[in-house]
Structure formats: structure tokens, C-alpha cells
LUMDREN-989130 format. One record per residue (C-alpha): x, z, y. Coordinates in Angstrom, 1 decimal. Example, Ala and Ser with C-alpha at 12.3 -4.5 7.8 and 13.67 -1.06 7.14 Angstrom:
<nodes>
<node u="12.3" w="7.8" v="-4.5"/>
<node u="13.7" w="7.1" v="-1.1"/>
</nodes>
This chain:
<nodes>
<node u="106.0" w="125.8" v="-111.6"/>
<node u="107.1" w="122.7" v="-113.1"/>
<node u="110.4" w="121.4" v="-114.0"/>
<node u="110.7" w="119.1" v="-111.1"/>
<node u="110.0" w="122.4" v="-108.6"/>
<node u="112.6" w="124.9" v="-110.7"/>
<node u="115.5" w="121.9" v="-110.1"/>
<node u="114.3" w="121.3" v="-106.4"/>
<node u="115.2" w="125.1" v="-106.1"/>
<node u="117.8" w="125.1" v="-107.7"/>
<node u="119.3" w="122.8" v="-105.4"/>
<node u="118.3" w="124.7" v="-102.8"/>
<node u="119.6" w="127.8" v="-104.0"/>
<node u="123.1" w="126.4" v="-102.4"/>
<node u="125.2" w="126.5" v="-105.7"/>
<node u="124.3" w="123.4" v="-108.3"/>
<node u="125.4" w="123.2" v="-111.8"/>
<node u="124.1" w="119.5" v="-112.1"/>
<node u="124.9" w="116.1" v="-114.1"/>
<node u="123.5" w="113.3" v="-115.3"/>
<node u="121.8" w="112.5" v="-118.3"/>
<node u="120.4" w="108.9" v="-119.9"/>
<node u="118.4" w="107.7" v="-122.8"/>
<node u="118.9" w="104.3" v="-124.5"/>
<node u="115.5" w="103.5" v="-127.3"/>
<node u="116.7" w="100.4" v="-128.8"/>
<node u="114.2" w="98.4" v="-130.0"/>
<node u="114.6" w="98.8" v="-133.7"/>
<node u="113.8" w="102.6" v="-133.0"/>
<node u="117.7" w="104.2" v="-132.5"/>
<node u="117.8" w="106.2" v="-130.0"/>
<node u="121.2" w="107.4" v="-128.3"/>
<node u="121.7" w="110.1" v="-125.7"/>
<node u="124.7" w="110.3" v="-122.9"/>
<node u="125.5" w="112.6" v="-119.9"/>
<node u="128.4" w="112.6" v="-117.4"/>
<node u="128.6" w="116.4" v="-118.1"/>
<node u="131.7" w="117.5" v="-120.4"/>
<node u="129.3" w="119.1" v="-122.9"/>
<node u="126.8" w="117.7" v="-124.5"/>
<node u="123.2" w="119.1" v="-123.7"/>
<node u="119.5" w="118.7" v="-125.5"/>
<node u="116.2" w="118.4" v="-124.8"/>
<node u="113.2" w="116.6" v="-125.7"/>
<node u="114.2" w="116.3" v="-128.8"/>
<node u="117.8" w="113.8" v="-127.9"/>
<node u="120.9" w="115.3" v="-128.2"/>
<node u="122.5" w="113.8" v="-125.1"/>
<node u="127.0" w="113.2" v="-126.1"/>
<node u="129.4" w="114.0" v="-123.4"/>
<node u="132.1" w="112.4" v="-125.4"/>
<node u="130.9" w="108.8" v="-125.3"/>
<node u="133.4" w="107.7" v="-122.4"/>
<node u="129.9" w="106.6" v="-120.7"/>
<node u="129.4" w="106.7" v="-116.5"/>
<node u="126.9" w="105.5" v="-114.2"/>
<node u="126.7" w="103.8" v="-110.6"/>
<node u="125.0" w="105.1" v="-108.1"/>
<node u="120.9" w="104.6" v="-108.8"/>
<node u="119.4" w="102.6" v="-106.2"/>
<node u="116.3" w="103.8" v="-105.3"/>
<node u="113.2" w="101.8" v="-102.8"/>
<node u="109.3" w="102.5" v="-101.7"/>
<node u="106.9" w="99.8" v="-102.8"/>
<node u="107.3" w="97.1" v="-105.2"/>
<node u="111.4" w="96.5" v="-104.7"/>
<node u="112.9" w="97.0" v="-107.7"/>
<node u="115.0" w="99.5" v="-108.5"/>
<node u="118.7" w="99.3" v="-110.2"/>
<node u="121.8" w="100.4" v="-111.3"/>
<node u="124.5" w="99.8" v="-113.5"/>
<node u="125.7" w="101.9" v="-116.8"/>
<node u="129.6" w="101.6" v="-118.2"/>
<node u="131.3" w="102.7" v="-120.8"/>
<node u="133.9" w="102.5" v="-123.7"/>
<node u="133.0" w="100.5" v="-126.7"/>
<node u="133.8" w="103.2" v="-129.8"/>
<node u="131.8" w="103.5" v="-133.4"/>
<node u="130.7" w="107.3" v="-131.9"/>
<node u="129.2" w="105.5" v="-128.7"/>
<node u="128.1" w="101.8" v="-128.3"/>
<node u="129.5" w="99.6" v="-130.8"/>
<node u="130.7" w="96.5" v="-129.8"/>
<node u="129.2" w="94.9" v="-133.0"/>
<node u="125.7" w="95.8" v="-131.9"/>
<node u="126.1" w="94.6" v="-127.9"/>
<node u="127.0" w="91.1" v="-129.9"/>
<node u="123.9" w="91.4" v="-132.4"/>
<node u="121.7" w="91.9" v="-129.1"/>
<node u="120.3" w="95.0" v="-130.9"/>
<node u="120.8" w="96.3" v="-127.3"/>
<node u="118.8" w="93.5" v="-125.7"/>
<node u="116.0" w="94.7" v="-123.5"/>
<node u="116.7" w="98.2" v="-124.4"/>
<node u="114.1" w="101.0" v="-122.4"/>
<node u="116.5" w="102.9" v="-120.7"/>
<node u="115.5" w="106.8" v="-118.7"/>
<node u="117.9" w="108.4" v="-116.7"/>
<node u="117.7" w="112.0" v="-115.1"/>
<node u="119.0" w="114.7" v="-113.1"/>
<node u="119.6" w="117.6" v="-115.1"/>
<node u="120.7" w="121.2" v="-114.4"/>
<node u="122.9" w="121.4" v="-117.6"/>
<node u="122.8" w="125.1" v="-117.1"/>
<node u="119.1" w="124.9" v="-117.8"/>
<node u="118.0" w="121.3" v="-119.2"/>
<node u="114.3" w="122.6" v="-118.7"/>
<node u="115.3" w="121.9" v="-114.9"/>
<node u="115.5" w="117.9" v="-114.5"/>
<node u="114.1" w="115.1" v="-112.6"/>
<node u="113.5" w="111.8" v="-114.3"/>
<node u="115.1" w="109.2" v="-111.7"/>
<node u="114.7" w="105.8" v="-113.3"/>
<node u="112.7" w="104.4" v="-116.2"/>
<node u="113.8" w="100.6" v="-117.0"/>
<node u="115.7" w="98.3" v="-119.8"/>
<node u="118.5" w="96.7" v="-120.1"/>
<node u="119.4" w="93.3" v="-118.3"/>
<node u="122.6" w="91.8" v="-118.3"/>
<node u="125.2" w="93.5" v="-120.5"/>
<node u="129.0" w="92.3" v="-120.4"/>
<node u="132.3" w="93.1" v="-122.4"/>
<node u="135.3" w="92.6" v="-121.7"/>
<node u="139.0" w="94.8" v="-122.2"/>
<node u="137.1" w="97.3" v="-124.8"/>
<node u="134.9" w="98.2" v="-122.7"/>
<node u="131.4" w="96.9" v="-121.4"/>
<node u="128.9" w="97.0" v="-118.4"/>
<node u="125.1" w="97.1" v="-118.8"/>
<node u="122.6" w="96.2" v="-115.6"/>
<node u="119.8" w="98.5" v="-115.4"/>
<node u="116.3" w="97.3" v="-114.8"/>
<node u="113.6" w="98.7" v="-113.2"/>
<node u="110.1" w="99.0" v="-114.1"/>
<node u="108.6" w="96.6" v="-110.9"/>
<node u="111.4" w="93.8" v="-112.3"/>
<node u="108.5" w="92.6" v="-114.5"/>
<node u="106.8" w="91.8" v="-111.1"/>
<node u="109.2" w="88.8" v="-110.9"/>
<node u="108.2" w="87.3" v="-114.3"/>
<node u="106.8" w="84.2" v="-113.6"/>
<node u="102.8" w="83.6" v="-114.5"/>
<node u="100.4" w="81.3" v="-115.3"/>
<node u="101.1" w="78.1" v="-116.9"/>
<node u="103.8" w="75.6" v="-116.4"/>
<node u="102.7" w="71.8" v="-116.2"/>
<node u="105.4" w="69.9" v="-117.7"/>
<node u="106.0" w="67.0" v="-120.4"/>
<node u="107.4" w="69.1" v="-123.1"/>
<node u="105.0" w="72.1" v="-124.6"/>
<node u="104.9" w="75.1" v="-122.8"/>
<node u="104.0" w="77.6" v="-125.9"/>
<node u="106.2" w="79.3" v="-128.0"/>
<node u="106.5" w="78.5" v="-131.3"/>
<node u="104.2" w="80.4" v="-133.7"/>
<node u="102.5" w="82.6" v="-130.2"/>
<node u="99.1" w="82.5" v="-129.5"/>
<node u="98.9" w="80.3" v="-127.4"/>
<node u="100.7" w="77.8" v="-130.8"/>
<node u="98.5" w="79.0" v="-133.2"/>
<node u="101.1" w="78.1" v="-136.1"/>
<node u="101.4" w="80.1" v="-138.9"/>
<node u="104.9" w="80.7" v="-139.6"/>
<node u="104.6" w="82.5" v="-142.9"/>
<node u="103.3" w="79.7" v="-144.2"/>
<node u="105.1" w="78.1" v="-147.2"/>
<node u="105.6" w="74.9" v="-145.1"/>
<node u="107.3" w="76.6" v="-142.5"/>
<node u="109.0" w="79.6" v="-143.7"/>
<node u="111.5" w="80.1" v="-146.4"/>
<node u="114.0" w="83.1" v="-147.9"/>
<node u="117.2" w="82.2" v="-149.0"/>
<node u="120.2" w="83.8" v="-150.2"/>
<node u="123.8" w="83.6" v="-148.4"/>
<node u="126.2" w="81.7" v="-150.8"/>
<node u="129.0" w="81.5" v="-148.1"/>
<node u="130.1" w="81.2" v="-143.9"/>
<node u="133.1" w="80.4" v="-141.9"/>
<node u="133.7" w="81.9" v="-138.6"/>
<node u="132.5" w="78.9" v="-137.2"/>
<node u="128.9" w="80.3" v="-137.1"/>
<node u="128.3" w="78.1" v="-139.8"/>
<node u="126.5" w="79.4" v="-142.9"/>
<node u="126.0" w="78.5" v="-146.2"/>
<node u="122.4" w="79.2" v="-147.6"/>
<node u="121.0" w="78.5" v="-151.4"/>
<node u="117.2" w="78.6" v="-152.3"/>
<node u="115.4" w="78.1" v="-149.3"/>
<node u="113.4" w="74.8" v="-151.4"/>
<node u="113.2" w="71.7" v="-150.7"/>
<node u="112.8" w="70.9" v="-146.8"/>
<node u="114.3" w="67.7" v="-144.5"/>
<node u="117.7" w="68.2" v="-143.3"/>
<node u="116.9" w="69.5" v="-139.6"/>
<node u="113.2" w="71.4" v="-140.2"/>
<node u="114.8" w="74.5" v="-139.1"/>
<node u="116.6" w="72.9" v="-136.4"/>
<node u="115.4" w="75.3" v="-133.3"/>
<node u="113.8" w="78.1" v="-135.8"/>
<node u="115.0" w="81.3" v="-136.6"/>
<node u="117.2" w="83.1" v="-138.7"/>
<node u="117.3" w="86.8" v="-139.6"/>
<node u="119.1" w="88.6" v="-142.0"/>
<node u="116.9" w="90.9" v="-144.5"/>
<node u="119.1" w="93.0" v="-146.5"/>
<node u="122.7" w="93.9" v="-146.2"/>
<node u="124.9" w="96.0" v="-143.6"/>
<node u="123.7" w="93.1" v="-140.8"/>
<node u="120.3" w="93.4" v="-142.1"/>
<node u="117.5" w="92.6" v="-138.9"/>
<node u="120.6" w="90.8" v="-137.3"/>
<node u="119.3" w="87.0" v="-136.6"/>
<node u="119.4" w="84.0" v="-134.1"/>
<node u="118.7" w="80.9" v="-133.2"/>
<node u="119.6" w="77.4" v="-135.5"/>
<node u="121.4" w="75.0" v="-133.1"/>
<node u="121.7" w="72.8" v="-136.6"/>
<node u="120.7" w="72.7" v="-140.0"/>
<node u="122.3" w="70.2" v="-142.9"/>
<node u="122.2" w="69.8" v="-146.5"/>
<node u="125.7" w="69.4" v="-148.4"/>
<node u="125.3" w="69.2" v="-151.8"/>
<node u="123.4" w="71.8" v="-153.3"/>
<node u="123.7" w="74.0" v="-150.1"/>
<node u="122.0" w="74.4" v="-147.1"/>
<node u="124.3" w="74.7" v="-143.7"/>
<node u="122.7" w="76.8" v="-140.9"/>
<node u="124.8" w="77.3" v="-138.3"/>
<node u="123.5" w="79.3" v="-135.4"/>
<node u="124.0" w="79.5" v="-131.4"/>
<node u="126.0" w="82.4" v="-131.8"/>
<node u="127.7" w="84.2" v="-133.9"/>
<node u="126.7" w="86.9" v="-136.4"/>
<node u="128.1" w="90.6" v="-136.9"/>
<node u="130.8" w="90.6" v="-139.7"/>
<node u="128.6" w="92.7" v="-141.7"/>
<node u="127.2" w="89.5" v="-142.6"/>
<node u="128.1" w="88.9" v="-146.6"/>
<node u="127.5" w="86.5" v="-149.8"/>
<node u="124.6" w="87.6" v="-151.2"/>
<node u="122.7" w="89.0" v="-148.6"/>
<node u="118.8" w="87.7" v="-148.3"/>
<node u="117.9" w="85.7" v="-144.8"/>
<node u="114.6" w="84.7" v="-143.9"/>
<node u="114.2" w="81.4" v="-141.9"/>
<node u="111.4" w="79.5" v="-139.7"/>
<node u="110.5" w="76.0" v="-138.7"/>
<node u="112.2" w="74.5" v="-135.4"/>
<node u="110.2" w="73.2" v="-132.8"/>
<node u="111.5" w="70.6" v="-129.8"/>
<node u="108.1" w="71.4" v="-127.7"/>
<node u="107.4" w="67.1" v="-128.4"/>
<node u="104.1" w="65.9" v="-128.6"/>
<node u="105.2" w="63.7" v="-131.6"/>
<node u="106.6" w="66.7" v="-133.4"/>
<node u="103.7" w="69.2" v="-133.1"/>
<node u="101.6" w="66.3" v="-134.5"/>
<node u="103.6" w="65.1" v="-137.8"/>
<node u="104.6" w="68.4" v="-138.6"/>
<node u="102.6" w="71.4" v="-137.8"/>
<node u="99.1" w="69.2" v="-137.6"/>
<node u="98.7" w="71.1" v="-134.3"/>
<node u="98.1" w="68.1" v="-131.7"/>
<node u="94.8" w="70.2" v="-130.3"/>
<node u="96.8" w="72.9" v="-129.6"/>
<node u="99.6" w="71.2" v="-127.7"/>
<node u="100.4" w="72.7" v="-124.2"/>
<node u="102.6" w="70.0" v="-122.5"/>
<node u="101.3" w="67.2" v="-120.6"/>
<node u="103.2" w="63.8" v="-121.7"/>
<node u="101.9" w="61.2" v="-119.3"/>
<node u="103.4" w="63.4" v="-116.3"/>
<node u="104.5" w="60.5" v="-114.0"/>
<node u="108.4" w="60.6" v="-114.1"/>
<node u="110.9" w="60.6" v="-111.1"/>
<node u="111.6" w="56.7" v="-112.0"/>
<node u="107.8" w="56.4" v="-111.1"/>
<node u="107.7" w="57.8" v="-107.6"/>
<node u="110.4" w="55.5" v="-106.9"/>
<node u="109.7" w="52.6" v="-109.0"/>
<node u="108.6" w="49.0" v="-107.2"/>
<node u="106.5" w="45.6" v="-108.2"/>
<node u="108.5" w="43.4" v="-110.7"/>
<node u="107.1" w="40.1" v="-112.0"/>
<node u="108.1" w="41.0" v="-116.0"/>
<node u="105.4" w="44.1" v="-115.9"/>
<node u="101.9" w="44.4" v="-114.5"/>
<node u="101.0" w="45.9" v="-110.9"/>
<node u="97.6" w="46.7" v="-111.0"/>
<node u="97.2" w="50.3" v="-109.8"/>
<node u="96.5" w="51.3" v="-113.2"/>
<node u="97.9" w="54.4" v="-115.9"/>
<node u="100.9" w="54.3" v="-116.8"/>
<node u="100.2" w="56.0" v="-120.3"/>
<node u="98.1" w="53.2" v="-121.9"/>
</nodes>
């Protein structure tokens, strides 16, 4: 017999010792085990915590290609989920599997839901993660989008830039940072005030090492470089540690030209015809021939 049969008789049998049990992989390779049980349990090698203040809704469950969902909760504590970490996104996109267990006998489960993470709020000490089915990657949009700016990311393969590069890539060291999100950052060479505008920046040694974001702007004051990000870093951020940041894109035609020298691989369409077109009209100052409008 299999697991799933010895749990579907023990359910049967009329008296259940059953609970819930949950897996969170992160991405960087942590993995964390909870169950709603008050003792912790094991099996498949995850020692699953009963003492992590941790509950889930009810799973919501459909035939065919509906996707399936649920909600996890929990109390934000250093021997759980540490708030820290929610704001570092190192629980971003998370896989998540949660089953039925008879705690009596862990051999006896059923694996009801294998997703990630989506939406994940905190508020009051406490925080609230949306689970994701598998089928939700139905709903990803495909194909390509036809639009003035580039469609590619950055560095993908669709870009075919380099980002290691010399040119486009640079390590640095933290001198200093306010709790403005701003960041003070020495030895990254000599680059134009705003070339990492819209890069990255990742942190590569340090308590917050592997911790990064996006650069919403980039100046030079003095002999210091000042990075300051969309949002803010974990505290464990500190002077001296070694970040590692890339080149900034705004997904212009212009830009992917004088820059990266990448005009051939460009994946926007410019000469789109605007709204002011479709509802433009014959003046005497410009011509009205019928012809393009991108000459």
C-alpha cells in the first residue's frame, strides 16, 4: 500500500490523529518546516516546528485548469519567519507543499497543494502570505508585446548584453548609508553619474550578503558614489561590506544604441503611431500627404 492508501484508511478507521504540515524552499536553498500540530513532526528529511505561531486557511481545491489557493499566517519571530527576510524578498516566489499528515504516523500523508508564494503582507507583528498554485503560471502572459519601449529584459536572451562586462558591471565597497535608502559606495571606477540608474544592486559579503534591489538613482558627490534604491535594505547592511552593481536600462531606442551598441537587438517598435495620431487632423504648418510619420 502506499502512503496515500494507509491515510485514506486511516480516516476511515473512524478515529483520526491528523494535522497539517507545510514546506517553504526559499530560493537561496533554506528550507523551513511548519505544522498546525503542537509537536513538531519529521519526515522527508524537514523537521516540520509546531512552535512557529504559523496557521493556514482553508485550501481551495478545483478540477481542470482553475487555480488552486490559499492563504498561510503567522507570527513574525527570529525562530519562525523573520521579518527582516519578508522585507529582503528572500521569500519572494518561494515553492511552497502543504500536506495532510497523520502525526501519529508521518509515513501516512497526502500532499494537498504544491505552489509559491504570491503576495505576502505585514502588518501588527505579524504577516499573511497568498499561496499560489501550480496552474497560476497558466495566467502568465505570452508572446511578445508590440510597444514603443523594448520589450526585453536587460542582460536576457532575448538582450544579448553581457552584464559582466567591465563596461557594465562594477564592485564596490560600502563607505556609508542613511535610512533614506540612500547609500554611499567607493570604487566602483569611473562611470557617468546615472549608468546604473535602473540596474541592480546586490550585496556580496556581510550579514545582508545576496540581499539587493533596484537603483531608482545614482549620483556622484565628491569622491563617493550615491546609490539609493527603490526600497530599503535589511539593517544588516554595514560599511565595508562588498556590493556588486549593473548598468540601467530605460528600454529607449536611443539608449540601447549609445550605450550597449545593441541597436540589432532592440525589441521595441518606435514609430508605433501614437494616440495624438489617431486623432490628429490637416494643418497648413505640416505636410498631409498620406505618408510615414517616422521619416
Amino acid at each position: 500500500m502506499t502512503a496515500r492508501d494507509d491515510l485514506l484508511a486511516h480516516l476511515q478507521s473512524g478515529c483520526t490523529t491528523l494535522c497539517r504540515a507545510w514546506a517553504v524552499l526559499r530560493k537561496d536553498g533554506t528550507t523551513f518546516g511548519f505544522t498546525d500540530h503542537d509537536a513538531g513532526i519529521a519526515f522527508d528529511g524537514i523537521a516540520f516546528k509546531a512552535s512557529s505561531g504559523m496557521s493556514a486557511k482553508a485550501l481551495q481545491q478545483a478540477t481542470g485548469l482553475s487555480v488552486d489557493n490559499t492563504e498561510t499566517m503567522g507570527a513574525l519571530s527570529d525562530a519562525a519567519v523573520d521579518e527582516a527576510d519578508i522585507l529582503a524578498g528572500r521569500f519572494d516566489a518561494a515553492e511552497v507543499r502543504v500536506w495532510l499528515v497523520n502525526w501519529n504516523d508521518p509515513t501516512q500523508r497526502i500532499e494537498q497543494f504544491r505552489g509559491n508564494f504570491g503576495e505576502i503582507t505585514r502588518a501588527g507583528g505579524a504577516f499573511k502570505a497568498e499561496l499560489r498554485g501550480l496552474t497560476d503560471r497558466l495566467n502568465q502572459p505570452q508572446g511578445q508585446v508590440f510597444q514603443r519601449a523594448c520589450s526585453a529584459v536587460l542582460g536576457d536572451a532575448a538582450c544579448g548584453v553581457d552584464l559582466t562586462l567591465p563596461a557594465y558591471s562594477a564592485t564596490g565597497t560600502v563607505s556609508g548609508f542613511d535610512t533614506d535608502r540612500r547609500i554611499f559606495v567607493t570604487g566602483l571606477g569611473v562611470f557617468t553619474a546615472g549608468w546604473f540608474e535602473r540596474g541592480r544592486f546586490k550585496v556580496q559579503s556581510g550579514v545582508a550578503k545576496d540581499l539587493g534591489g533596484a537603483v531608482k538613482f545614482d549620483r556622484i558627490i565628491g569622491t563617493d558614489r550615491v546609490i539609493e534604491l527603490w526600497t530599503q535594505l535589511s539593517p544588516g547592511l554595514a560599511v565595508g561590506d562588498a556590493v556588486f552593481l549593473t548598468a540601467g536600462c530605460d528600454k529607449q531606442m536611443e539608449t540601447c544604441k549609445a550605450k550597449f551598441s545593441n541597436f540589432l537587438n532592440y525589441r521595441g517598435f518606435p514609430h508605433i503611431p501614437g494616440e495624438d495620431w489617431l486623432t490628429s487632423y490637416p494643418v497648413r504648418s505640416r505636410a498631409n500627404d498620406g505618408g510615414s510619420l517616422g521619416r
